[in-house]
C-alpha positions in Angstrom: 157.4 -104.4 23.0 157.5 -106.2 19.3 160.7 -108.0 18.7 163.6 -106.8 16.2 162.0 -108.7 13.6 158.6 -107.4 13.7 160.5 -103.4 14.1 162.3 -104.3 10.5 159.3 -105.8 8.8 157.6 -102.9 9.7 160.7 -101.0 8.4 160.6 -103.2 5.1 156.6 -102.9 4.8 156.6 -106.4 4.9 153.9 -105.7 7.9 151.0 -102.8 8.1 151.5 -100.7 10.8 148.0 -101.3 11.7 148.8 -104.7 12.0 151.9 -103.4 14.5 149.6 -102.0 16.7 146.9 -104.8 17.0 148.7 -107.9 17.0 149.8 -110.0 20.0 153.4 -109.9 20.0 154.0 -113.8 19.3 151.2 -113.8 16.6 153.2 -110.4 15.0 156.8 -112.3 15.0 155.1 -115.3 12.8 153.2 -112.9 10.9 156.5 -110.9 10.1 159.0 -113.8 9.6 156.6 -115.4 6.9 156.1 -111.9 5.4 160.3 -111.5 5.4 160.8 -114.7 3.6 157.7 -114.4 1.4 159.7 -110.2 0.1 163.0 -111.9 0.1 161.5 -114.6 -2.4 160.2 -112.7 -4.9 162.9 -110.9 -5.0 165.1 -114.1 -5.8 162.2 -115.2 -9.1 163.0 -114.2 -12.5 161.6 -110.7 -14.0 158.5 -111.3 -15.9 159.1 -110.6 -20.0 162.2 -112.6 -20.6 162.7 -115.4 -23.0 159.6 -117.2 -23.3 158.8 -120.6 -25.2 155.8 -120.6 -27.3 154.6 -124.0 -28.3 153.2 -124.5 -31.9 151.2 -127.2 -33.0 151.7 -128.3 -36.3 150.3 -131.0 -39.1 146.3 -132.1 -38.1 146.5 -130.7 -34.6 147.6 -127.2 -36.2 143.7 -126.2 -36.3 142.0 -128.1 -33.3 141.2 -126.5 -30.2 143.0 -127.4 -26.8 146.0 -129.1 -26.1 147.8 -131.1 -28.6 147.1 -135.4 -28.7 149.8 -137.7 -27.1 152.1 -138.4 -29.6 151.5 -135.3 -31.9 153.7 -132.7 -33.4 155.0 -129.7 -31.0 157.7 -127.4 -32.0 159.0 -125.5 -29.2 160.2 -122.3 -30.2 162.5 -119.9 -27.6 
């Protein structure tokens, strides 16, 4: 019988039910704990699309591919 951790994972679709059935019980507990943490961390990250920097480079660089020299120009705008 899979633990209580495995049951909610399953319950949270952190796990396949396919992977319910076929997994060894210890292997399944692992698999589900990591799969918990890994759902309750993304949910903790900020929402893609909000304030975003966008580096300009400016004087010589402003026209060169790639990154910018050291000690060149960069205005960081929000």
């Amino acid at each position: 019988m899979p633990s209580a951790v495995a049951q909610k994972a399953l319950k949270a679709k952190a796990i396949t039910k396919k992977q319910y059935d076929k997994l060894p019980a210890h292997l399944l507990d692992k698999v589900a704990e990591h799969n918990l943490k890994m759902q309750k961390k993304a949910r903790k990250t900020a929402a893609p699309g909000g304030t975003k920097e966008v580096r300009k480079k400016t004087g010589k660089q402003a026209h060169k591919r790639g990154r910018p020299k050291a000690g060149s120009k960069v205005e960081v705008k929000k």
